[in-house]
N, C-alpha and C positions, 0 to 999 in steps of 0.2 A: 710828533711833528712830521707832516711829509717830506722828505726828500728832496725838493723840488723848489725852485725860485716860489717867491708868495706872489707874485705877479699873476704866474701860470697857475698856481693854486685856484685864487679867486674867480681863475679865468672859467676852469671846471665847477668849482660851486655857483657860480652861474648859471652855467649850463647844464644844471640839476645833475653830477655827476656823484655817488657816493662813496666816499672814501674808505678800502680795505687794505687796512694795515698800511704797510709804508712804501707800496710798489703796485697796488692792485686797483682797481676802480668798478664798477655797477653804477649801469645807465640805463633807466628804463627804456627802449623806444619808442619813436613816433607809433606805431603800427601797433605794438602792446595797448599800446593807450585806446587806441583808435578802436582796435579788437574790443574792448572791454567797455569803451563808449556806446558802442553800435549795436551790443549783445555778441557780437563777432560775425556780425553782417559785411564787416570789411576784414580784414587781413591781409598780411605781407604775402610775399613772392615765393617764400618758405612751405607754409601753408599748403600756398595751391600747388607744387611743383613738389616738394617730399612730404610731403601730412604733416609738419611740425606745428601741434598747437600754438598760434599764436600768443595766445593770453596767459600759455603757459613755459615762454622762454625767457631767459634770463641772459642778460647781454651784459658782459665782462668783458676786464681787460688785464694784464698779471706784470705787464709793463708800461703800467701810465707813463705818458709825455717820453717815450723812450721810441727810434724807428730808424732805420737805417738809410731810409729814401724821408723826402721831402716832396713830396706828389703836389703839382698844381690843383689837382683839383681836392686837396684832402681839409676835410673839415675843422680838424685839431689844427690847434693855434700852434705854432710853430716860435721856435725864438728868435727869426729874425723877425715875425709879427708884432713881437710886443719890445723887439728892441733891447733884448736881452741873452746873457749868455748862457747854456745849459749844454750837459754833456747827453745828447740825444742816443748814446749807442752804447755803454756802457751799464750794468749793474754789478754795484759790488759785492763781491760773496759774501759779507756781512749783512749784507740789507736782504738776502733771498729767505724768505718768507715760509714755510711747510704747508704744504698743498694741501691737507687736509684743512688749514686755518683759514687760507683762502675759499676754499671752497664754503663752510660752515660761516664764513663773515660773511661773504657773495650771499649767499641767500637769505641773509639778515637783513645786508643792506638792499636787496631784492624787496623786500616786503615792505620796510620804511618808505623808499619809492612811490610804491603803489598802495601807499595805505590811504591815501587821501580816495580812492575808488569803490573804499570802504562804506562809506557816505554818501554814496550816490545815488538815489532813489532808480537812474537811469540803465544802473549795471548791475546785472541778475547776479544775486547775491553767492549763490553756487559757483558762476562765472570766477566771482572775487575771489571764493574760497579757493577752488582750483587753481586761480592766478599765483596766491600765495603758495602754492606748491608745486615750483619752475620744475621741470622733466625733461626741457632741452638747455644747453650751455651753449653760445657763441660766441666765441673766443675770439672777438673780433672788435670791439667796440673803440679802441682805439690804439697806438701805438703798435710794435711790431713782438707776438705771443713768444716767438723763436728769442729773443734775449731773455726770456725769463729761462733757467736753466734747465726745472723741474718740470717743462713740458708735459714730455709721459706723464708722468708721476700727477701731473693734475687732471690730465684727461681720463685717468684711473681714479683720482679720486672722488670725483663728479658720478662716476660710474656705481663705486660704491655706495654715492648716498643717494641710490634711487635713480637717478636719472638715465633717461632712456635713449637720448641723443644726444651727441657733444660732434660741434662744428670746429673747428680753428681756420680761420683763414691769415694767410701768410702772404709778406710779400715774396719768398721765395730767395731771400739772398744767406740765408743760414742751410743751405742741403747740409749739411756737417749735424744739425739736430736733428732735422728731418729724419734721416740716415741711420737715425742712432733713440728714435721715440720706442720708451717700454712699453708703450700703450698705444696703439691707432684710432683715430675719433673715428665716429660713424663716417663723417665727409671730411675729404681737405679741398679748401680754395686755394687757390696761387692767385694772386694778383696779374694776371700779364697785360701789362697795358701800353703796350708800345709791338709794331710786329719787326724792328731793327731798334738796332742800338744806337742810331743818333735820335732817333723817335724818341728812346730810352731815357736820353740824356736831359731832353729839353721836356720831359713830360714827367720823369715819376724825378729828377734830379738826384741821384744818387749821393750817400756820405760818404760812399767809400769808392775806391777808384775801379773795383774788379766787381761792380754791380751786375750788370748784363751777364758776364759770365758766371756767375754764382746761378742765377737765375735758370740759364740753360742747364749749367747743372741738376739742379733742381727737377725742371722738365726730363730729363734723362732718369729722370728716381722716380717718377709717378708711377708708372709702369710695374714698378715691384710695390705699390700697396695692394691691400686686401678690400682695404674701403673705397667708395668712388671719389671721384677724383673730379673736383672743377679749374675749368680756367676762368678765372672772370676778366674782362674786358671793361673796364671804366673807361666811357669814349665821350672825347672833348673835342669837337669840328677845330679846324684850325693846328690842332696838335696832334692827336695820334688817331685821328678817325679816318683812316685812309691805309689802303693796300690791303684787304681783306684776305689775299693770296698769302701773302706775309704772319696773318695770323693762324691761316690754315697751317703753314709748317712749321710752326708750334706745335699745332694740336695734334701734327703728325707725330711730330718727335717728343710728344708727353703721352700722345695712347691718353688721355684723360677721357675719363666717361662723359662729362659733360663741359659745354661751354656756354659760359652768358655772358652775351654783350650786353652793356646796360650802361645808360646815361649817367654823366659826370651830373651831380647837383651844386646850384650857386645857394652852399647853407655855409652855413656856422661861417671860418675864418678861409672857407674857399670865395667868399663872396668877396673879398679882397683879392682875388686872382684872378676872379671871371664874372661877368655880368647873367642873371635871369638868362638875358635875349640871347648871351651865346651859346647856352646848353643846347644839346642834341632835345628833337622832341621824340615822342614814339613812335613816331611813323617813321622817323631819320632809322633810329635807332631796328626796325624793322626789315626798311630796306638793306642796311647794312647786315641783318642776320641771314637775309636770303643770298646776298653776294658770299656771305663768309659760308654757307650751309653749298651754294654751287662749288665753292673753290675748295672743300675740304672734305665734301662727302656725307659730312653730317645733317640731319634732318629736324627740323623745327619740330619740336614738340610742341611746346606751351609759349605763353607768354602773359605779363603782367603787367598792362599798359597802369594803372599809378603808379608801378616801381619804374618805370620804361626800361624793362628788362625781358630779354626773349631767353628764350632755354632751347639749347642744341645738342643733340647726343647722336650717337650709331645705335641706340636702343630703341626698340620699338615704343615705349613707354620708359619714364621713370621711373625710380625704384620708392616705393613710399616706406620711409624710416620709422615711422610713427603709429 
């Protein structure tokens, strides 16, 4: 049995989520799918911006329904959504899971996913096969990866079974694991979606009272990885799409290789926070990358107008991981 109210349980078997062990989850994405519909005529942001096969990532998470912030625009159902109690920031050290188990369910439940693709006249059959054997990890798909303890320990073990890139992206309020990982992924993201801390407060809402500063912490540790390093920017008009100077002295004081601003989406249980019409569109989300690339120095590489996400770096080009 998972862990977790049944409420919020049924809430992820819904939303085609598959359950690993008793803290973990695998969610196929929109864009896997899409890759593997189209022949891979379409693909996510990943793809074009680091080489990562689309059809062939596997999107996990090692801390289901678990996060330290409570973001307006965050898709996972939250418990004051469904009007119930749950302890969002804790895991007990009974319940932590051995990364190698995680990983070897992750790609079981990775396949069962996507077995229905199996049978589609429409999606080249090679494609499929390849699909069933993920080579990137994004350790992203919901809750926050930093409460699972065995961090390192999993992004080495993903390593081990073949895989050629492993992402985590984080909201940044654990620097204490950050600080302390036995194994560096290919990329880390930091969430920074606020460029001040009352921005901070009314946009990603914090569970804990020393969020901002955790955060900056954080930002002050980029600097010492090996791997690059992203800032992402989830921008919401109204709430934190505003002062781009603000987000430039972030990017100062993280040295991060790259930076993506990228539109807030009205999906899953964000659509109970914000409407369709208030999201940022691409061209918002565009203009806002050349005021943030004036005010910080950095330069527009790419961008991926169906993700509405621009890529910023001091790199002449990207580094392709893949």
């Amino acid at each position: 049995m998972m862990p977790i109210p049944e409420e919020l349980r049924k809430v992820y078997q819904r939303q085609g989520y598959q359950f690993v062990g008793s803290h973990s989850a695998v969610k196929a994405c929109h864009w896997t799918r899409k890759s593997l519909r189209t022949g891979g005529a379409e693909y996510c942001y990943k793809q074009r911006f680091y080489g990562i096969p689309c059809h062939r990532c596997l999107q996990m998470t090692p801390s289901l329904g678990r996060c330290l912030q409570s973001c307006i625009y965050c898709w996972r159902a939250q418990p004051s959504d469904l009007g119930i109690a749950w302890d969002q920031i804790h895991l007990p050290p009974e319940e932590v899971e051995d990364p190698d188990f995680i990983v070897e369910a992750s790609i079981e439940a990775h396949r069962k996913a996507i077995s229905g693709f199996g049978g589609n006249p429409k999606v080249p059959r090679e494609m499929y096969l390849e699909a069933r054997e993920p080579v990137h990890a994004a350790i992203s798909l919901e809750g926050e990866p930093t409460l699972y303890p065995r961090l390192g320990e999993l992004v080495e073990a993903y390593f081990k079974h073949g895989f050629k890139t492993v992402f985590i992206v984080t909201n940044g309020l654990r620097p204490d694991v950050l600080a302390n990982l036995e194994h560096e992924p290919s990329q880390l993201y930091v969430s920074v979606s606020a460029p001040d801390e009352e921005t901070y407060k009314r946009t990603c809402r914090p569970l804990i009272r020393d969020g901002w500063k955790r955060l900056m912490e954080t930002l002050e540790l980029l600097d010492s990885f090996s791997c690059p390093t992203v800032l992402r920017h989830t921008l919401l008009p109204g709430y934190n799409m505003h002062s781009p100077e603000g987000y430039a002295r972030l990017a100062e004081l993280s040295n991060a290789t790259y930076l993506e601003p990228k539109a807030a989406m009205s999906v899953g249980y964000a659509r109970y926070r914000f409407g369709y019409e208030e999201m940022a569109r691409h061209n918002d989300i565009r203009r806002f990358a050349e005021a943030l690339a004036e005010a910080s120095g950095y330069r527009i590489l790419d961008e991926h107008p169906p993700s509405s996400v621009v890529l910023l770096s001091r790199l002449e080009k990207p580094i392709r991981l893949c």
